[in-house]
C-alpha positions, 0 to 999 in steps of 0.5 A: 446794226445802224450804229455800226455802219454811222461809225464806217461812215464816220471813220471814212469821213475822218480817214479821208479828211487831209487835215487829219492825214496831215497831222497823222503823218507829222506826228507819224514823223515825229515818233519815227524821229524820237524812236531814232533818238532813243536807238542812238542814246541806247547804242551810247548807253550799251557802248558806256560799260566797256569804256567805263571799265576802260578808263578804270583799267587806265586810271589804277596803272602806274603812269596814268597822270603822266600828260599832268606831270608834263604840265607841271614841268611846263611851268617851269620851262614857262618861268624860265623863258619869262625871265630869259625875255626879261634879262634879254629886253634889259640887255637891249635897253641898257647902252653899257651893254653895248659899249663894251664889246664895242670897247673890247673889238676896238682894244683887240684890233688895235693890240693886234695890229700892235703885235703885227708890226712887232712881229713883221720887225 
C-alpha cells in the first residue's frame, strides 16, 4: 500500500512539473502537426486512382500528343522567322539595295513628267 500511494506523490510532482508540461505540450503539437501530415498525404493518395485512370483514358485517345506536334510546327515558324531576320538585317546593310529604287523613283518621275509635256502638246 506504501508503494502505492509514493507512485500518486510521484506522479503528482511530475504532473505538475512545468518543464514536464512544456515538453508534453510540444510533442503533443508535434504529433498533432505529423497526424495532419499524414491526413493531407492521404487525401493525395485516396484522390491518386481517379487521375491516374484519367490520364490513362487521355493517353490511349487518338489525339493525345497534339500540343507536341504543335511544337514540332513550331520549329519551322522558328527557322523561317530566323532566316526572315537574316535576309532582312543583309538587306539594310547593302547600299545597292537602296540605291536602286531610289533609281527607279528618279526614272519614273522624270518619264512621267516627259509623258506630260507630250500629252498636254
Amino acid at each position: 500500500m506504501q508503494d502505492i500511494t509514493d507512485a500518486k506523490v510521484c506522479r503528482q510532482k511530475v504532473d505538475k512539473n512545468p518543464l514536464t508540461d512544456g515538453l508534453q505540450n510540444a510533442y503533443t503539437e508535434q504529433c498533432i502537426g505529423v497526424l495532419r501530415q499524414i491526413s493531407a498525404l492521404n487525401i493525395d493518395i485516396v484522390q491518386l486512382p481517379t487521375t491516374l485512370s484519367n490520364l490513362q483514358t487521355k493517353f490511349r485517345a487518338k489525339n493525345s500528343f497534339s500540343h507536341i506536334q504543335r511544337l514540332h510546327n513550331m520549329l519551322y515558324a522558328y527557322g523561317a522567322t530566323v532566316i526572315e531576320i537574316v535576309r532582312r538585317k543583309e538587306f539594310g546593310q547593302s547600299t545597292q539595295y537602296c540605291v536602286t529604287p531610289y533609281l527607279i523613283s528618279s526614272i519614273q518621275l522624270t518619264f512621267s513628267i516627259s509623258a506630260r509635256k507630250v500629252f498636254w502638246k
